[in-house]
MMTF fields as JSON, N, C-alpha, C and O atoms, coordinates in Angstrom:
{
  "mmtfVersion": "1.0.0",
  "mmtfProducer": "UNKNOWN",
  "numBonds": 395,
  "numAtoms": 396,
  "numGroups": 99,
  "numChains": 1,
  "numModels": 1,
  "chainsPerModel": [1],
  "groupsPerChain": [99],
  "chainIdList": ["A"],
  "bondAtomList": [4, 2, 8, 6, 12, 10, 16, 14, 20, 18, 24, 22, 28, 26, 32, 30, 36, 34, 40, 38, 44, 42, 48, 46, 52, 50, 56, 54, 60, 58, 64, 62, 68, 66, 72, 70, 76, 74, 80, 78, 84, 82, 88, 86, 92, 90, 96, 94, 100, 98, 104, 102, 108, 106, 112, 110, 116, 114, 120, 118, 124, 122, 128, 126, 132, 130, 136, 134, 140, 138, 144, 142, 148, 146, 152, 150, 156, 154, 160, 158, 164, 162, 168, 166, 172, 170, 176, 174, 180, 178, 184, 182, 188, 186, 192, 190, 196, 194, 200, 198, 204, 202, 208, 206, 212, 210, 216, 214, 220, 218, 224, 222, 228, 226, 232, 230, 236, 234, 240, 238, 244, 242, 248, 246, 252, 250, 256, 254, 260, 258, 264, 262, 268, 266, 272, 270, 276, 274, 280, 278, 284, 282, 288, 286, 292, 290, 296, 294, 300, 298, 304, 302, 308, 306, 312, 310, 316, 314, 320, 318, 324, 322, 328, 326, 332, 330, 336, 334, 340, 338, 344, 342, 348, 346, 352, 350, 356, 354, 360, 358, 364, 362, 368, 366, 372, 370, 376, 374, 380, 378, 384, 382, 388, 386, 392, 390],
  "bondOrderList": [1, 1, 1, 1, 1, 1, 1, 1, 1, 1, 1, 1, 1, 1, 1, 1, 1, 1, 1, 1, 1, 1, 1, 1, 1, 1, 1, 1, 1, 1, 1, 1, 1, 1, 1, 1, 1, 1, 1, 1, 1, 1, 1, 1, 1, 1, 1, 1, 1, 1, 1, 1, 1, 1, 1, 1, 1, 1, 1, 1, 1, 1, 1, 1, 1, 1, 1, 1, 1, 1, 1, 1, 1, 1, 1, 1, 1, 1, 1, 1, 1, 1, 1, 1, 1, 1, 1, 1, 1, 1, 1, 1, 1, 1, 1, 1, 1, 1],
  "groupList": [{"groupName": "UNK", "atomNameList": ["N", "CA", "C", "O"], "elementList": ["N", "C", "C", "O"], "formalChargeList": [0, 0, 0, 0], "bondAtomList": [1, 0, 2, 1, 3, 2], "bondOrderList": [1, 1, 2], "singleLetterCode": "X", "chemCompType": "L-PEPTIDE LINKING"}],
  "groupTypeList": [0, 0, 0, 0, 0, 0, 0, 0, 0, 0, 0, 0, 0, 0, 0, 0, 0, 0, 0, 0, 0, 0, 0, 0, 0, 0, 0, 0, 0, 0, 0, 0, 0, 0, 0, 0, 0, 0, 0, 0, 0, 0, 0, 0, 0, 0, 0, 0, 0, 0, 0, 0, 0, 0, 0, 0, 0, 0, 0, 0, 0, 0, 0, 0, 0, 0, 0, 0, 0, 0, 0, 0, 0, 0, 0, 0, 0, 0, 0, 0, 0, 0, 0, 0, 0, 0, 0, 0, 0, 0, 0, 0, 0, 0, 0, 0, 0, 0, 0],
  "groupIdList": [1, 2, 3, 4, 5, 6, 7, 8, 9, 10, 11, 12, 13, 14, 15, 16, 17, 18, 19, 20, 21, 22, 23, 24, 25, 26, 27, 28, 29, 30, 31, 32, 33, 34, 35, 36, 37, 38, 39, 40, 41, 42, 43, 44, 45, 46, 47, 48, 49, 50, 51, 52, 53, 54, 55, 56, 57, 58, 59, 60, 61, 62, 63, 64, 65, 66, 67, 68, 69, 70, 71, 72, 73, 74, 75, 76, 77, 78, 79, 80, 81, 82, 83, 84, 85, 86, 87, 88, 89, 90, 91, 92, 93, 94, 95, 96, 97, 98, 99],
  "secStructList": [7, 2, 2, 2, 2, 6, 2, 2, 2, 2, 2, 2, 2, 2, 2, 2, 2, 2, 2, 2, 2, 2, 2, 2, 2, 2, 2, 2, 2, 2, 2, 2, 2, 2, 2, 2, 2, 2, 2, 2, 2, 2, 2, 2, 2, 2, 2, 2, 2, 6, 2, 2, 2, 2, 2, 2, 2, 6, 6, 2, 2, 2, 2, 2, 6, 6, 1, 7, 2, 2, 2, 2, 2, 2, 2, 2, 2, 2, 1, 1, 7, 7, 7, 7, 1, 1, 7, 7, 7, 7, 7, 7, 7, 7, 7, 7, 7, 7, 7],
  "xCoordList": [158.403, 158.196, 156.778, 156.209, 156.325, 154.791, 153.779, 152.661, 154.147, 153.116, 153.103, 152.174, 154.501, 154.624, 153.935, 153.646, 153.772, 153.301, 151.875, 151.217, 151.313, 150.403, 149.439, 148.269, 150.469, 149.899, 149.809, 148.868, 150.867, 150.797, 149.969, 149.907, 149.497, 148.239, 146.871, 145.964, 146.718, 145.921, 145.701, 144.612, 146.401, 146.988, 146.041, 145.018, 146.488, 146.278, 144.988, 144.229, 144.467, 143.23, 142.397, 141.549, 142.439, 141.695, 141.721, 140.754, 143.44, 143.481, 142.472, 141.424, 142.771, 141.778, 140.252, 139.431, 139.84, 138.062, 138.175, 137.417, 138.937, 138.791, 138.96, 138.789, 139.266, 139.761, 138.146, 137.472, 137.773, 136.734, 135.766, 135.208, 135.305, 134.225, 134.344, 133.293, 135.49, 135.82, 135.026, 133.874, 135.891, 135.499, 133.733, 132.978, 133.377, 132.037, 131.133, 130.157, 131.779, 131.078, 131.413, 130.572, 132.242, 132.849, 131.725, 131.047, 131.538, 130.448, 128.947, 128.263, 128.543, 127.175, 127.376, 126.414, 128.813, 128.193, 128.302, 127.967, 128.96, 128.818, 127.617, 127.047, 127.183, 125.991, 124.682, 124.192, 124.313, 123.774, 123.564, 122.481, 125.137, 124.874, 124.461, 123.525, 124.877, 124.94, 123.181, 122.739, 122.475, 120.761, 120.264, 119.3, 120.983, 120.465, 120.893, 120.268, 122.005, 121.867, 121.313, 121.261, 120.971, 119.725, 118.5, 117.776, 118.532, 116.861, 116.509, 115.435, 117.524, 117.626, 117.48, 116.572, 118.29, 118.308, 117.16, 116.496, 116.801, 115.116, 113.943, 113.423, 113.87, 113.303, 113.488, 112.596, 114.967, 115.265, 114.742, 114.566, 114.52, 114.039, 112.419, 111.651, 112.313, 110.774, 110.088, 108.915, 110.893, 110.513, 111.087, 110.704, 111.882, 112.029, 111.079, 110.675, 110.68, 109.292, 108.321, 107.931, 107.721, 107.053, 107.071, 106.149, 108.204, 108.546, 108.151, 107.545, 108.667, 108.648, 107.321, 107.312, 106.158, 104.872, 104.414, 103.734, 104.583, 103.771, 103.986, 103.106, 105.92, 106.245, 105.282, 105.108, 104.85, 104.521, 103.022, 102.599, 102.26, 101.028, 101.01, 99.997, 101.588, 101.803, 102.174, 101.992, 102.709, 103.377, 101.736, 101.158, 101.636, 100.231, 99.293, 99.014, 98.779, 97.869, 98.568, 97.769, 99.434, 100.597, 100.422, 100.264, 100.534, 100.313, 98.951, 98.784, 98.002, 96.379, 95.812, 94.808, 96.677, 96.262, 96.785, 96.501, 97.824, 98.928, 98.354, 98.213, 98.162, 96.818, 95.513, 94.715, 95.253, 93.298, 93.146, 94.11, 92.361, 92.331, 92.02, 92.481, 91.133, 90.946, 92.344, 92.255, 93.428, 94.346, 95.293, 95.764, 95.348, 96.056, 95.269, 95.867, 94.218, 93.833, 93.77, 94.171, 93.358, 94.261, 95.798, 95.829, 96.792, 97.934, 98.053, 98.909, 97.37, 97.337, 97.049, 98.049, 96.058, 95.528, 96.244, 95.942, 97.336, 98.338, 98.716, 98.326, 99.538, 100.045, 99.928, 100.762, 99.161, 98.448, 97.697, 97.848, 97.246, 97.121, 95.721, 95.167, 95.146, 93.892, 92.557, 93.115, 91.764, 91.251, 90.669, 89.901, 90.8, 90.318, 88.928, 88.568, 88.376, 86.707, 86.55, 85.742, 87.676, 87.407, 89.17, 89.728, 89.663, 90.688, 90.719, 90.038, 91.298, 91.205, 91.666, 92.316, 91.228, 91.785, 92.207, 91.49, 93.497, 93.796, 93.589, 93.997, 92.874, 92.897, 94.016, 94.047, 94.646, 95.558, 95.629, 95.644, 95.675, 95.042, 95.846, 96.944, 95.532, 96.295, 97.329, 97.072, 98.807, 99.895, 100.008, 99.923, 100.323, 100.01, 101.978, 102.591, 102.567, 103.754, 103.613, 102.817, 104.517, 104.23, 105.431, 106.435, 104.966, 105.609, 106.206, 106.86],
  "yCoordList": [53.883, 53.299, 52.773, 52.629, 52.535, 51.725, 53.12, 53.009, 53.992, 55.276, 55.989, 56.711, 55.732, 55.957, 54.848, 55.045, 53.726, 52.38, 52.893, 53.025, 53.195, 53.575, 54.72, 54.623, 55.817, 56.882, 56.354, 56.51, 55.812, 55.789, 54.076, 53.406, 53.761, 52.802, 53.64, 53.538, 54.247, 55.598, 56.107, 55.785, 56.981, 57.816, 56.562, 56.956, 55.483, 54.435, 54.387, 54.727, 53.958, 53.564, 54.652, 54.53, 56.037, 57.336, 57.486, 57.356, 57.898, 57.605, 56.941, 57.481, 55.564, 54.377, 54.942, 54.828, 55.435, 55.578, 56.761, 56.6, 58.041, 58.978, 58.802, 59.66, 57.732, 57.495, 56.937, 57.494, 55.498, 55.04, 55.831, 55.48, 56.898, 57.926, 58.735, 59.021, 59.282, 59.889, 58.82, 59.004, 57.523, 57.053, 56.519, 57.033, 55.817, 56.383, 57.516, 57.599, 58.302, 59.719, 60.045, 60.854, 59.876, 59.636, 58.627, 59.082, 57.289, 56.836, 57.299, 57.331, 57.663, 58.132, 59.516, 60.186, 60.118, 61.283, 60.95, 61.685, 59.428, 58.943, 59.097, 59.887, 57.693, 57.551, 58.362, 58.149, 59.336, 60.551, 61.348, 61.6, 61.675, 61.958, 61.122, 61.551, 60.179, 59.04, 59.121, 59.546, 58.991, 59.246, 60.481, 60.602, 61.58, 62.876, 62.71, 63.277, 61.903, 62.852, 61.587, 61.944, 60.295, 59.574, 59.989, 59.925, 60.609, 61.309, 62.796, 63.252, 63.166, 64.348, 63.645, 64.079, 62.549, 61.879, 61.454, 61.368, 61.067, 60.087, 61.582, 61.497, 62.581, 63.56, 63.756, 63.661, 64.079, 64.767, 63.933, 64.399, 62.512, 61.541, 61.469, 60.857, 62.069, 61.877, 63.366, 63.643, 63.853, 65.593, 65.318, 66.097, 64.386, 64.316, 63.312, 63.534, 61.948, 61.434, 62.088, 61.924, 63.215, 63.902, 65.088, 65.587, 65.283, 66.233, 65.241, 65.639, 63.927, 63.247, 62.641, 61.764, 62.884, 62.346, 63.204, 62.959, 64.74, 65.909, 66.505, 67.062, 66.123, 66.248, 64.788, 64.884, 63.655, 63.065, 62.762, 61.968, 63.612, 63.962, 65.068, 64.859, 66.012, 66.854, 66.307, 67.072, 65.013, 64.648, 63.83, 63.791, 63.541, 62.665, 63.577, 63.485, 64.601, 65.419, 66.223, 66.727, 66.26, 66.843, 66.003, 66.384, 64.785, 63.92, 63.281, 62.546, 63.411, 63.336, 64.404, 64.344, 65.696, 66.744, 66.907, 67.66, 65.778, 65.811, 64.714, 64.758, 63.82, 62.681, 63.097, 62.378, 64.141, 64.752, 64.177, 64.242, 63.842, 64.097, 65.337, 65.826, 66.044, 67.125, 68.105, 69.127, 67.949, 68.828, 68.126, 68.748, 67.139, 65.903, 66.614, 66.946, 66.621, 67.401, 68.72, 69.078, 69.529, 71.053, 71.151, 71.769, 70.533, 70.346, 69.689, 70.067, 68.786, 68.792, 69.576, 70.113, 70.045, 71.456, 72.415, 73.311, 72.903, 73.675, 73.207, 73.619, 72.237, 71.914, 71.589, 71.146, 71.822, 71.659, 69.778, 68.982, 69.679, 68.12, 68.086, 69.131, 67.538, 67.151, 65.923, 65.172, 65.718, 64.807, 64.037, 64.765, 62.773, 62.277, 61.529, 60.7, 61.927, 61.653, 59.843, 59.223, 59.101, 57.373, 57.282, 58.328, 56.448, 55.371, 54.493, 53.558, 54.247, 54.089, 52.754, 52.916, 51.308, 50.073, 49.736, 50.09, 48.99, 48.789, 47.176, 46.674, 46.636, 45.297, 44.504, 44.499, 44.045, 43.048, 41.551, 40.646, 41.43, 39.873, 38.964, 39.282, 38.332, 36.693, 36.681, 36.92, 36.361, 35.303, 34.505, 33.964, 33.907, 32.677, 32.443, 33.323, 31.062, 30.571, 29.808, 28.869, 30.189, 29.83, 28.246, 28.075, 27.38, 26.198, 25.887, 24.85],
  "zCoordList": [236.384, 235.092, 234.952, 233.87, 235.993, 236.107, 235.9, 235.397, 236.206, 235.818, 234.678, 234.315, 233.885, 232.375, 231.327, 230.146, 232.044, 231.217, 231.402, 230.371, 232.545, 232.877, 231.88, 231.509, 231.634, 231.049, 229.393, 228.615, 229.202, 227.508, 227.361, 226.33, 228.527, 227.734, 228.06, 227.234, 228.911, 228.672, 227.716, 227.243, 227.018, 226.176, 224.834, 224.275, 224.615, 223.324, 223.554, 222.646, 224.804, 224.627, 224.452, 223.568, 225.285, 224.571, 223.119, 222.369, 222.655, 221.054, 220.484, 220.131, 220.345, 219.873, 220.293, 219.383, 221.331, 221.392, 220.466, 219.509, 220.398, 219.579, 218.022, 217.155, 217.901, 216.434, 215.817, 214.951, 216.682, 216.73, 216.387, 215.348, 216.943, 216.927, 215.934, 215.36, 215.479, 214.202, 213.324, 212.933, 213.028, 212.255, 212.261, 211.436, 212.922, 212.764, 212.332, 211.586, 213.033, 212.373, 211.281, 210.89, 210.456, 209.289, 208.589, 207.669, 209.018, 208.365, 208.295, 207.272, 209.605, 208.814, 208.439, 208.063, 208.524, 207.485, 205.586, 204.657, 205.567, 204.477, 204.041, 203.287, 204.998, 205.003, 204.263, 203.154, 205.257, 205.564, 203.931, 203.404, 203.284, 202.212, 201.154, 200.479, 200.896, 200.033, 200.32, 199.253, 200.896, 200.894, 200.525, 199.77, 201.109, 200.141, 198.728, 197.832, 198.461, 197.492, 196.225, 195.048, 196.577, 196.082, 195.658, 194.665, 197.181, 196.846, 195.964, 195.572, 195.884, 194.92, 193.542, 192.833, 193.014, 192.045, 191.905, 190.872, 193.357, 192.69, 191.792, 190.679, 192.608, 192.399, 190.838, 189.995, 190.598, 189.384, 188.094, 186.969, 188.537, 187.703, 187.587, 186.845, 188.3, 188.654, 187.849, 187.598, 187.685, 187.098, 185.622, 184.749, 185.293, 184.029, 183.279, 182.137, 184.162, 183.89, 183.303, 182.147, 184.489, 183.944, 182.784, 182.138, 182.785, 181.51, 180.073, 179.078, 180.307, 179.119, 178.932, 178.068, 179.534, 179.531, 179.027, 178.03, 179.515, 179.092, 177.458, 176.802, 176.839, 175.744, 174.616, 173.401, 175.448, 174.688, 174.371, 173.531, 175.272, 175.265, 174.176, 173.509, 173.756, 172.971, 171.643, 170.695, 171.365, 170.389, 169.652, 168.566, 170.398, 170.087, 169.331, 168.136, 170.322, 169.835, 168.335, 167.546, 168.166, 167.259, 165.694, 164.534, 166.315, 165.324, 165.247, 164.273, 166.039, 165.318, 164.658, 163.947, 164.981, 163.618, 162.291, 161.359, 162.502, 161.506, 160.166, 158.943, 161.226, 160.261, 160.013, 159.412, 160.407, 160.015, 158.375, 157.612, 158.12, 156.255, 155.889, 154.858, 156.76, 155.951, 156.035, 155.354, 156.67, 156.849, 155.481, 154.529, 155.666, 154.366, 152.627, 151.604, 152.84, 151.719, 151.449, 150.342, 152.205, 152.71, 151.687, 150.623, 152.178, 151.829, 150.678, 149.878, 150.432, 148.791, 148.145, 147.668, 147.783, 146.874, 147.175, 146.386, 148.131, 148.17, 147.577, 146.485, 147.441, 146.382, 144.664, 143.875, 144.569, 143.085, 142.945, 142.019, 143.701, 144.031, 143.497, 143.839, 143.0, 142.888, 143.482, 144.282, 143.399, 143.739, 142.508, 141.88, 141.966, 140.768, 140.838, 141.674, 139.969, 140.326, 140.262, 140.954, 139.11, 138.752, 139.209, 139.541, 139.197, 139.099, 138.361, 138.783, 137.188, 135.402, 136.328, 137.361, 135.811, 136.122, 134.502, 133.567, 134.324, 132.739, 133.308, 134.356, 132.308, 132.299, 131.58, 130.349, 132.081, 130.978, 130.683, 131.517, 129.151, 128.832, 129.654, 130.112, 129.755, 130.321, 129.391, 128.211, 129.868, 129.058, 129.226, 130.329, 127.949, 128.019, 127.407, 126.804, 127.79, 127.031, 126.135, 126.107, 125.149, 124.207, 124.043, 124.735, 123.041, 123.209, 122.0, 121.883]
}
């Protein structure tokens, strides 16, 4: 009976180191991924940064041709737009209340 007690606390304590080691290895292969796949994220963020710098460098230049005057007047006279030589000011008398 002392060599059966023997074997099956054997037996537990191998178990138990094999379980142990699983589980560890189990953690850093957590681990392990849980950092790849961060750094893929960091990347993918980092390429969309730059996507959104390069779309907004474009937006700029987009819109300082968009404000040119001479393109603003261009597009008027397409349109039948004119340019007026005075700007008529109408003067209007003072009111006064009456009592």
């Amino acid at each position: 009976m002392a060599g059966a007690s023997w074997e099956m606390h054997t037996f537990l304590v191998v178990s138990a180191a094999i379980a142990f080691v699983f589980l560890v290895a189990m953690l850093y292969l957590a681990e392990t991924t849980t950092v790849a796949t961060r750094g893929y994220e960091a990347q993918r963020l980092v390429q969309q940064r730059d996507e959104l710098r390069r779309q907004n460098s474009l937006l700029e230049v987009e819109s300082a041709r968009l404000d040119a005057p001479a393109r603003i007047d261009a597009e008027a006279k397409k349109i039948g737009l004119v340019r007026v030589a005075t700007i008529p000011v109408v003067q209007l008398e003072p009111i006064t209340a009456k009592r």
